[in-house]
C-alpha positions in Angstrom: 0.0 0.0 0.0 1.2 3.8 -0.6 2.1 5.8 2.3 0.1 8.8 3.1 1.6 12.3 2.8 2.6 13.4 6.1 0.1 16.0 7.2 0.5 19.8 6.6 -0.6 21.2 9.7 2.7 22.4 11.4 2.8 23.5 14.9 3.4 27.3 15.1 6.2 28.4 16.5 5.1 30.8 18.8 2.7 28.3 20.9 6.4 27.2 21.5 8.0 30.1 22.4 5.3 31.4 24.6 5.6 28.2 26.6 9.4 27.8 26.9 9.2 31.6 27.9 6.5 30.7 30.7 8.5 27.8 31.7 11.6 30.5 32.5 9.6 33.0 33.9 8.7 30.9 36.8 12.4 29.5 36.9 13.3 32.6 37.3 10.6 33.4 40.3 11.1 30.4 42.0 14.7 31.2 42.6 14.5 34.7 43.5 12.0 34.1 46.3 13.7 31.0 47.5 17.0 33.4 47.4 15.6 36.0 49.6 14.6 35.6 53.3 10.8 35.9 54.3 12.0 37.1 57.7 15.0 39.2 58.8 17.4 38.9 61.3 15.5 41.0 64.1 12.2 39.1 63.5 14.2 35.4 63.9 15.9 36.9 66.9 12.7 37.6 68.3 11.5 34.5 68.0 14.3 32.8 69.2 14.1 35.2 72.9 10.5 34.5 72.8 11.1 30.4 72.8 13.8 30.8 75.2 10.9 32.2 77.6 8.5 29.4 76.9 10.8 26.9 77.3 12.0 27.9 80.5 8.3 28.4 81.6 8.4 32.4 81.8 6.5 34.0 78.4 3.7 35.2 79.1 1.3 37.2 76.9 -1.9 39.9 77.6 -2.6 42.4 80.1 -2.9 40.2 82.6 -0.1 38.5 81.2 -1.4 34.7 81.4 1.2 32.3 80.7 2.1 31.1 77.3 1.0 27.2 77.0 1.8 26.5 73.1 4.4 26.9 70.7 2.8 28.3 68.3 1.7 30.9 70.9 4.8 31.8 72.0 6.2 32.4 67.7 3.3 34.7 67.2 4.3 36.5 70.5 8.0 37.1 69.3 6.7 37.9 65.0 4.2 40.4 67.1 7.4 42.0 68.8 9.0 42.0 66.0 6.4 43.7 63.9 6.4 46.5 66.5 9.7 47.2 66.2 9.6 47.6 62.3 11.3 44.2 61.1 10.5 42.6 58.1 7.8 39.8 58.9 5.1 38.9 56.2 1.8 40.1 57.1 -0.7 38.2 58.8 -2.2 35.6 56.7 -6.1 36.9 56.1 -9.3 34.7 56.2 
């Protein structure tokens, strides 16, 4: 039997291009957040004084400064601090 002709469509080049240019676009994203910190040094140090506290039993939190019972208490406490003091935190994550 013949062979059929192959067929003419051809894909079009720039359906390529625009996808390979996608593809380094979010290369290109992916490594400059991954590069640069979410939080700076103030905020970690913070953070770090504030799970000293609740380790050894003394963080407290509130005006009537109730003890600190989780960890997760006691981080929010020390990126609280740190937002006060004007270091670079990401802001609180909305509902």
């Amino acid at each position: 039997m013949p062979r059929k002709a192959a067929s003419t469509k051809k894909p079009t080049a720039s359906k390529k291009s625009t996808a390979s240019t996608s593809k380094k676009a979010t290369a290109s994203k992916k490594s400059t957040v991954s590069a640069s910190k979410k939080y700076g040094k103030t905020s970690q140090s913070e953070v770090k004084k504030e799970m000293h506290k609740f380790k050894a039993g003394t963080a407290h939190s509130g005006p009537k400064l109730k003890k600190v019972k989780s960890r997760a208490q006691a981080i929010a406490i020390g990126l609280s601090k740190a937002r006060k003091k004007g270091a670079k935190v990401p802001s609180k994550p909305t509902r």
